[in-house]
mmCIF file of the C-alpha atoms, coordinates in Angstrom:
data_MODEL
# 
_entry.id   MODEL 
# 
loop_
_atom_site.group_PDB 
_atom_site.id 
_atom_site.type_symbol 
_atom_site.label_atom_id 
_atom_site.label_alt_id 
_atom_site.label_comp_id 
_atom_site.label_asym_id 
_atom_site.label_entity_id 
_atom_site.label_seq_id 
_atom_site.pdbx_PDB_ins_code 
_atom_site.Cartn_x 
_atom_site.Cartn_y 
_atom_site.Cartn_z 
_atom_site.occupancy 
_atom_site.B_iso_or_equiv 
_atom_site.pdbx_formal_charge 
_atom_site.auth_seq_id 
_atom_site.auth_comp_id 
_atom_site.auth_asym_id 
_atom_site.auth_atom_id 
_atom_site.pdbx_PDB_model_num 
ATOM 1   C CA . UNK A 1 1   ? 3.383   -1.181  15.918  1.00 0.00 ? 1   UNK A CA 1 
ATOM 2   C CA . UNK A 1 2   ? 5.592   -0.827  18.320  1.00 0.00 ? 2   UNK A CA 1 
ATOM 3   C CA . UNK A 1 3   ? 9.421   0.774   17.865  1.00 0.00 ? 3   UNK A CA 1 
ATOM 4   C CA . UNK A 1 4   ? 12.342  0.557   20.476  1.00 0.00 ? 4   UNK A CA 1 
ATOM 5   C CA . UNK A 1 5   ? 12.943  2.975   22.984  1.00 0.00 ? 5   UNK A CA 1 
ATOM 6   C CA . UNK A 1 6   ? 16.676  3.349   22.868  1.00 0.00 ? 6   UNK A CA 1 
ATOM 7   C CA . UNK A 1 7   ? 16.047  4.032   18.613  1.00 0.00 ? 7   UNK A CA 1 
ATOM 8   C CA . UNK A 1 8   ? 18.259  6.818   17.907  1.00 0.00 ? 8   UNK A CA 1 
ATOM 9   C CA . UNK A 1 9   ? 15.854  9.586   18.568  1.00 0.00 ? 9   UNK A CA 1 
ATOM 10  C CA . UNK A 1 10  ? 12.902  7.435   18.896  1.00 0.00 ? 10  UNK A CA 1 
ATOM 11  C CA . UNK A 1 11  ? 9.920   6.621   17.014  1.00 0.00 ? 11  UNK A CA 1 
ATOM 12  C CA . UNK A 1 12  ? 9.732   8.768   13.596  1.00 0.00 ? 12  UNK A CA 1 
ATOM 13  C CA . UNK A 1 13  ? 6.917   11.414  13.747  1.00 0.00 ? 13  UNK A CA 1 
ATOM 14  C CA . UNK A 1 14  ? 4.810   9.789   10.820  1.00 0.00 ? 14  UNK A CA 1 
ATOM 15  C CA . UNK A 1 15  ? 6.311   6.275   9.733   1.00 0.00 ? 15  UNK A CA 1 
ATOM 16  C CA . UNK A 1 16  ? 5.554   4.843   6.535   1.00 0.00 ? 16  UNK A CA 1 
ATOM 17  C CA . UNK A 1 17  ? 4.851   1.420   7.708   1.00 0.00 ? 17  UNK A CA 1 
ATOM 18  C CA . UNK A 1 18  ? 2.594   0.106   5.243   1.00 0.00 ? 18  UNK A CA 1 
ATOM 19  C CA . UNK A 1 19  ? 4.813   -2.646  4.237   1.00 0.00 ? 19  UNK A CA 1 
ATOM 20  C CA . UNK A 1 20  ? 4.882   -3.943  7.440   1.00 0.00 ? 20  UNK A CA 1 
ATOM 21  C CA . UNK A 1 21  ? 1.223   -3.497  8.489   1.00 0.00 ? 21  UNK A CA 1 
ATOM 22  C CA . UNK A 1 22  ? 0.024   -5.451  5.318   1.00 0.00 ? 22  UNK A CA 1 
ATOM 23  C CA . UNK A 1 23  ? 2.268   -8.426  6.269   1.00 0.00 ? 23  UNK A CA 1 
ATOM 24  C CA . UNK A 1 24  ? 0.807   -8.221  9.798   1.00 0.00 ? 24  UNK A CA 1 
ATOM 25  C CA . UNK A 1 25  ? -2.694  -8.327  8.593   1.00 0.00 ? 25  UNK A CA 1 
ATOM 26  C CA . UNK A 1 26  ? -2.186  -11.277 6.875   1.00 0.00 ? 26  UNK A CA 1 
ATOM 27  C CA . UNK A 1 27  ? -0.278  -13.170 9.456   1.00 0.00 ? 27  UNK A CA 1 
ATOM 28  C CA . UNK A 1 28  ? -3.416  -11.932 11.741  1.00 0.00 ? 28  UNK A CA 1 
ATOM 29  C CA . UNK A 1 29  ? -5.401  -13.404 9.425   1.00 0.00 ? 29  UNK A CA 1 
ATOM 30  C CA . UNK A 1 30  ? -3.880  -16.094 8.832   1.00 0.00 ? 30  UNK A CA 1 
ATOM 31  C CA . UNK A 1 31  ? -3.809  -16.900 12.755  1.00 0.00 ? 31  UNK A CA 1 
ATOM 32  C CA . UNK A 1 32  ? -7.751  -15.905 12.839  1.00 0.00 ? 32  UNK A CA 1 
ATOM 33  C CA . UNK A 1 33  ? -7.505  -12.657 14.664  1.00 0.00 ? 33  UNK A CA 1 
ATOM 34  C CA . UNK A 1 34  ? -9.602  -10.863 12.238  1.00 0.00 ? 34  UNK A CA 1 
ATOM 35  C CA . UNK A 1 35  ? -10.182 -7.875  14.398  1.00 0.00 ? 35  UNK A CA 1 
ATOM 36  C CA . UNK A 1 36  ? -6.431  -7.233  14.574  1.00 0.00 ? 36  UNK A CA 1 
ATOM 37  C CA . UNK A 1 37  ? -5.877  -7.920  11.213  1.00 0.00 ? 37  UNK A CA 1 
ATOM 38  C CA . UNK A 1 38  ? -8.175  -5.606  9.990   1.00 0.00 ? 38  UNK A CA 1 
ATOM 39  C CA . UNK A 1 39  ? -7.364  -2.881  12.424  1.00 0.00 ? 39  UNK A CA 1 
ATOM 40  C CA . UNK A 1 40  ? -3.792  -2.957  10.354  1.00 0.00 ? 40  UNK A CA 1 
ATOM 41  C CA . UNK A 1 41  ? -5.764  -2.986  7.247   1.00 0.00 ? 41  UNK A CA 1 
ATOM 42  C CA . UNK A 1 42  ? -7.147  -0.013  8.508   1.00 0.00 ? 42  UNK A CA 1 
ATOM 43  C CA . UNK A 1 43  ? -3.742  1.779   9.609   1.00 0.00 ? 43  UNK A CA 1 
ATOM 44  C CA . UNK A 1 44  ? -2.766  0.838   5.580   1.00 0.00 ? 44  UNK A CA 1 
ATOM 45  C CA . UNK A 1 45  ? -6.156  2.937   4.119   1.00 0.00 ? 45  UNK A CA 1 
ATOM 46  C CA . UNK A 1 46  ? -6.004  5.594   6.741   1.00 0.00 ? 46  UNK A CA 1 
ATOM 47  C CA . UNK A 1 47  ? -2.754  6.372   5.666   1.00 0.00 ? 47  UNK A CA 1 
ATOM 48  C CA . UNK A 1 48  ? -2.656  5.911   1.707   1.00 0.00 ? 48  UNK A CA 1 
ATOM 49  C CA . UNK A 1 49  ? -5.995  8.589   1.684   1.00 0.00 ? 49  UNK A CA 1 
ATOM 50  C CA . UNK A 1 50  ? -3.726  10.866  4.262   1.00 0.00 ? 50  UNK A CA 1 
ATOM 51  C CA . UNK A 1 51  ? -0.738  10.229  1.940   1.00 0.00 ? 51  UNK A CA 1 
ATOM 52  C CA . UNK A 1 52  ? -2.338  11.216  -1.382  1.00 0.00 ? 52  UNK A CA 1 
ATOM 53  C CA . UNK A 1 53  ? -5.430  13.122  -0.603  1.00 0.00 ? 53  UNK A CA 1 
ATOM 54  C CA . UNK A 1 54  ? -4.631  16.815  -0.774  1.00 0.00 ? 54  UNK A CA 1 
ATOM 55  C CA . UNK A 1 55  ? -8.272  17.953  -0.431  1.00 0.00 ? 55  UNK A CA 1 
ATOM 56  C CA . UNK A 1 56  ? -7.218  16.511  3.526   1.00 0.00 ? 56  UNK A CA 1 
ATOM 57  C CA . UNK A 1 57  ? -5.921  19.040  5.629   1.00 0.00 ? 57  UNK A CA 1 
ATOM 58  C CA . UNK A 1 58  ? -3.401  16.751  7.060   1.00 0.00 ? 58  UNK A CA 1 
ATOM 59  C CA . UNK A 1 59  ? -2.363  15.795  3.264   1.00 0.00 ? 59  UNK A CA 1 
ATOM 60  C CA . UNK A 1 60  ? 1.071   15.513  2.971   1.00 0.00 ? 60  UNK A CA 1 
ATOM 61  C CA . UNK A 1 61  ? 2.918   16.569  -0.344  1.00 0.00 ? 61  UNK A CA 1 
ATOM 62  C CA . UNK A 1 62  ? 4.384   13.300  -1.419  1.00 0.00 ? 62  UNK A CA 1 
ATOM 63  C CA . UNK A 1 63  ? 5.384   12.825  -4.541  1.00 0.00 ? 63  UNK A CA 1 
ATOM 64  C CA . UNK A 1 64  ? 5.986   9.006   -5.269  1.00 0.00 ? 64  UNK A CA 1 
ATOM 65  C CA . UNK A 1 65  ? 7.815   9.093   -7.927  1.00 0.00 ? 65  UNK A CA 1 
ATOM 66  C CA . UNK A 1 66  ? 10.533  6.319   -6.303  1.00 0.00 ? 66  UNK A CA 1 
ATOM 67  C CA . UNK A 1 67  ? 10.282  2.735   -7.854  1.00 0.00 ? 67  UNK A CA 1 
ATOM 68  C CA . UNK A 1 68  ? 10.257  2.153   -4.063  1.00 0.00 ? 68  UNK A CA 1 
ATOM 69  C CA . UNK A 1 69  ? 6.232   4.244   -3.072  1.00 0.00 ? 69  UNK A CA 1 
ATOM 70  C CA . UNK A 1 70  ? 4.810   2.279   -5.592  1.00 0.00 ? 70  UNK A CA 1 
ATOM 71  C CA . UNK A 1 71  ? 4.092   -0.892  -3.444  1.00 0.00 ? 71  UNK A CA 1 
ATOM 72  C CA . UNK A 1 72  ? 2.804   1.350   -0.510  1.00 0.00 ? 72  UNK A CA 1 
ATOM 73  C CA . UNK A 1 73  ? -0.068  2.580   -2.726  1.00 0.00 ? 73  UNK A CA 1 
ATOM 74  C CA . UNK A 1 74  ? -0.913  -0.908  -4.370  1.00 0.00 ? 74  UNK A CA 1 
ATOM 75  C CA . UNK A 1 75  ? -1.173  -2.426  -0.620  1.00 0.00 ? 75  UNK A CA 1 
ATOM 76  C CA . UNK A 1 76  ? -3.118  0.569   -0.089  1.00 0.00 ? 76  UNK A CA 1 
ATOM 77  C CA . UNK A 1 77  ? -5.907  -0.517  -3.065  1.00 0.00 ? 77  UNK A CA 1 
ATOM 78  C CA . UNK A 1 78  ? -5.348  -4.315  -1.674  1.00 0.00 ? 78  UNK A CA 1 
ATOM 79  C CA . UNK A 1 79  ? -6.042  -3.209  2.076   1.00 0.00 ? 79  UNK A CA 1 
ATOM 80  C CA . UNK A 1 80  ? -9.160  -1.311  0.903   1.00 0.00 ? 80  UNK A CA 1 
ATOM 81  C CA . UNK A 1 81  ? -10.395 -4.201  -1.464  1.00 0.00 ? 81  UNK A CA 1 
ATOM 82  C CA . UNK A 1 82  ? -10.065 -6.686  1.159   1.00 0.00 ? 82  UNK A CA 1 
ATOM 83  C CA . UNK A 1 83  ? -11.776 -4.842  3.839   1.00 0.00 ? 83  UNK A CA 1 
ATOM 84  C CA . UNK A 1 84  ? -14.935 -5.043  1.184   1.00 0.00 ? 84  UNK A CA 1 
ATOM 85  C CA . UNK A 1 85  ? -14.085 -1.516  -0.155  1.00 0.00 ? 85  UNK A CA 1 
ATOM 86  C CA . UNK A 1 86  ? -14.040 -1.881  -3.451  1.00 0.00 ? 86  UNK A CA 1 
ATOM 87  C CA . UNK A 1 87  ? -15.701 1.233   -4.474  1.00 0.00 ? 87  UNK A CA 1 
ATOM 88  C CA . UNK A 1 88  ? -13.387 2.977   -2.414  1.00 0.00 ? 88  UNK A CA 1 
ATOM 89  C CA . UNK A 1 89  ? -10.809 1.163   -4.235  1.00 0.00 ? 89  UNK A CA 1 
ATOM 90  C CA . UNK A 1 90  ? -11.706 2.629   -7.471  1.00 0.00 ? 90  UNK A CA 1 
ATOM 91  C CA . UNK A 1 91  ? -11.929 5.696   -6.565  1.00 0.00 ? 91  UNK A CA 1 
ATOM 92  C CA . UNK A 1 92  ? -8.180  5.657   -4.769  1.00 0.00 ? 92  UNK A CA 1 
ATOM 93  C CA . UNK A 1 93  ? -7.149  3.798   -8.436  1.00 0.00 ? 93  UNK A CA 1 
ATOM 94  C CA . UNK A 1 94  ? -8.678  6.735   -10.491 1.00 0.00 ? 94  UNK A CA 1 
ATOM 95  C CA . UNK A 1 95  ? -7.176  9.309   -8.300  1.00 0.00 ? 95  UNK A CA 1 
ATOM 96  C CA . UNK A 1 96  ? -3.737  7.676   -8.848  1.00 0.00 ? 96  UNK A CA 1 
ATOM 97  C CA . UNK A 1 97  ? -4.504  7.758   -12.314 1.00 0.00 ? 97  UNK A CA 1 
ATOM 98  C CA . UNK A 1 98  ? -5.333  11.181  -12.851 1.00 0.00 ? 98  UNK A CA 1 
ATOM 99  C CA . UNK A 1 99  ? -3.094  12.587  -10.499 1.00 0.00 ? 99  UNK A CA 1 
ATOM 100 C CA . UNK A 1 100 ? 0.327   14.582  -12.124 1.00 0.00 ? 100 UNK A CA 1 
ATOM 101 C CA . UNK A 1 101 ? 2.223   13.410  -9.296  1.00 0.00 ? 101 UNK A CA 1 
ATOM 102 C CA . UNK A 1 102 ? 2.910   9.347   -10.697 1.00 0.00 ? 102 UNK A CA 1 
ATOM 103 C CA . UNK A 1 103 ? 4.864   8.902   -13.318 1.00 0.00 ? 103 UNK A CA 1 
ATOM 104 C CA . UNK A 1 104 ? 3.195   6.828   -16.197 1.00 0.00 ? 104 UNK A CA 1 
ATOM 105 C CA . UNK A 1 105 ? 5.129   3.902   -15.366 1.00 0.00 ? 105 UNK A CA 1 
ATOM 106 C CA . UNK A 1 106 ? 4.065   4.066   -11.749 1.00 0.00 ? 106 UNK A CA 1 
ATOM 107 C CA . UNK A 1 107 ? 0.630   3.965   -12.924 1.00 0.00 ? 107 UNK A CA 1 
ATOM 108 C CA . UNK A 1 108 ? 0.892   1.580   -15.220 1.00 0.00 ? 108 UNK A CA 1 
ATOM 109 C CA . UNK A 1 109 ? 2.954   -0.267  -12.421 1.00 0.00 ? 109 UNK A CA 1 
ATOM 110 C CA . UNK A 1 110 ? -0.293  -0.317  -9.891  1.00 0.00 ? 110 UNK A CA 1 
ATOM 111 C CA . UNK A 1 111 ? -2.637  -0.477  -12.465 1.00 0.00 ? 111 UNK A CA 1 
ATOM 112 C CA . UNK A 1 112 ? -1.336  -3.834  -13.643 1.00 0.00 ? 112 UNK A CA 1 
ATOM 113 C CA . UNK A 1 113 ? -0.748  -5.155  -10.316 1.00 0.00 ? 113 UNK A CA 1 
ATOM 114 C CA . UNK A 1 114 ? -4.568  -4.505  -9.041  1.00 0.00 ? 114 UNK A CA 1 
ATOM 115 C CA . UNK A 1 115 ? -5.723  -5.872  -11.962 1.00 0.00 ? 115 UNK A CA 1 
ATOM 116 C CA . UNK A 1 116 ? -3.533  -9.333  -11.882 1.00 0.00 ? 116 UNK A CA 1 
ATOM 117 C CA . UNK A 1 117 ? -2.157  -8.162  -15.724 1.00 0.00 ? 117 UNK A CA 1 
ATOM 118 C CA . UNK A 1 118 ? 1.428   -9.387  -15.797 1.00 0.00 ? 118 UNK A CA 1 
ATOM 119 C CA . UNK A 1 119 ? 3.600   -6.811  -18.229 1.00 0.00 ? 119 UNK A CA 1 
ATOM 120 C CA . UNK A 1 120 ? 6.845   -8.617  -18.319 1.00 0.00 ? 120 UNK A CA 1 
ATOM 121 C CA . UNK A 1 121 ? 8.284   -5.331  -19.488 1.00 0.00 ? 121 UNK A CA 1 
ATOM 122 C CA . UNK A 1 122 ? 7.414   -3.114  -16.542 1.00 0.00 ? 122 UNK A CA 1 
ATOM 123 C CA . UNK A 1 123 ? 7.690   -6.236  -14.027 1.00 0.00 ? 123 UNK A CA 1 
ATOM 124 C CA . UNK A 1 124 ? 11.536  -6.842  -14.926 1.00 0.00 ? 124 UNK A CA 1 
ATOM 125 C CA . UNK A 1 125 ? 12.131  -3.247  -14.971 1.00 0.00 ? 125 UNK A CA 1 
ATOM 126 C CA . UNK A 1 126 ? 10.061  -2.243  -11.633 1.00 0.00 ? 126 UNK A CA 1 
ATOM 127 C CA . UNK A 1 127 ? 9.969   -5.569  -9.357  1.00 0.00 ? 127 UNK A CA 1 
ATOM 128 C CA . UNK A 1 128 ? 12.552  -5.702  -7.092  1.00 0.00 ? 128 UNK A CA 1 
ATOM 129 C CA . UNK A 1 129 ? 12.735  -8.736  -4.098  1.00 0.00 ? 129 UNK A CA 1 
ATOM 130 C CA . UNK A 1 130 ? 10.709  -7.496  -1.434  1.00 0.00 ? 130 UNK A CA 1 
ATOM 131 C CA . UNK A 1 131 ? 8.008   -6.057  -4.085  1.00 0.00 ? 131 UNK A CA 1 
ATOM 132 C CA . UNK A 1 132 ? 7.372   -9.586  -5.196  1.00 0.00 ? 132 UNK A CA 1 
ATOM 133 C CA . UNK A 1 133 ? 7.337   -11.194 -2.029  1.00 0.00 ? 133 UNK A CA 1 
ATOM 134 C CA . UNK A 1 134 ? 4.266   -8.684  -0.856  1.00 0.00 ? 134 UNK A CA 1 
ATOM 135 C CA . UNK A 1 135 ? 2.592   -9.484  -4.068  1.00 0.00 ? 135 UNK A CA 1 
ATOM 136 C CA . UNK A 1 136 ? 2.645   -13.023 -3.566  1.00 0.00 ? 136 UNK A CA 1 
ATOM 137 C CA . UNK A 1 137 ? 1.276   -12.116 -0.119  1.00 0.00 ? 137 UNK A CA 1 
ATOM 138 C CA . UNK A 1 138 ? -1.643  -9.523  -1.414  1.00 0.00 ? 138 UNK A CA 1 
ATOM 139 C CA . UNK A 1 139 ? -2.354  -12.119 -3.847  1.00 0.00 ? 139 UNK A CA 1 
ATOM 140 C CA . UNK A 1 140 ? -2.506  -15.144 -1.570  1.00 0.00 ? 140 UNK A CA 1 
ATOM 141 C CA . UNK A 1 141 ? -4.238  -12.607 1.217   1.00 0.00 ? 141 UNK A CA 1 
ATOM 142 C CA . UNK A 1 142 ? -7.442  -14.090 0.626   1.00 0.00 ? 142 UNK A CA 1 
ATOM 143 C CA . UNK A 1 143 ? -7.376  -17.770 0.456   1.00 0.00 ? 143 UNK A CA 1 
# 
């Protein structure tokens, strides 16, 4: 991804771009440039695992406890599950689960969306706009 030169002070360091990559991939997709969709796919995972793995010594200490980091870690399960990861997926899902650092509402929040469970009580509460836009995406991803 590419960021504009005259951009303040540039490029940030580390970006969270996740958002962005995901709709990328798909458009890639979509226009049946699988290697460059998947490369994004793979910018997504490399950076959820870098995000929440603290076992990694470039882990950073990120607590997503924003109704706003939620989405970044769902697009990270959906990147891994569509690059044929799925055991990889559960693994990132149980992590998220058992880690102290997501609230339970965030959990229940990803859980439900990787699972296609709609909780009308969490989705009115937690899904803003953009969130449901890049669900309908991640859901459509595939087709």
């Amino acid at each position: 991804m590419q960021w504009p030169e005259n951009l303040g002070v540039g490029k940030p360091y580390d970006p969270e771009q996740r958002k962005e990559e995901f709709l990328l991939a798909y458009c890639y997709d979509k226009l049946g440039n699988k290697s460059l969709a998947n490369e994004q796919l793979e910018n997504i995972i490399d950076y959820t695992w870098k995000t929440i793995d603290q076992s990694k010594p470039d882990h950073y200490h990120f607590i997503p406890t924003t109704i706003d980091r939620m989405p970044d870690y769902y697009l990270g399960l959906m990147a891994l599950k569509y690059s044929g990861k799925e055991d990889e997926a559960e693994a990132l899902l149980q992590q998220i689960n058992n880690s102290p650092e997501f609230s339970s509402h965030a959990k229940q929040w990803i859980n439900d969306r990787y699972q296609n469970v709609d909780n009308d009580s969490l989705t009115k509460e937690i899904d803003t706009e953009n969130n449901r836009l890049l669900i309908q995406v991640a859901n459509i991803f595939n087709e």
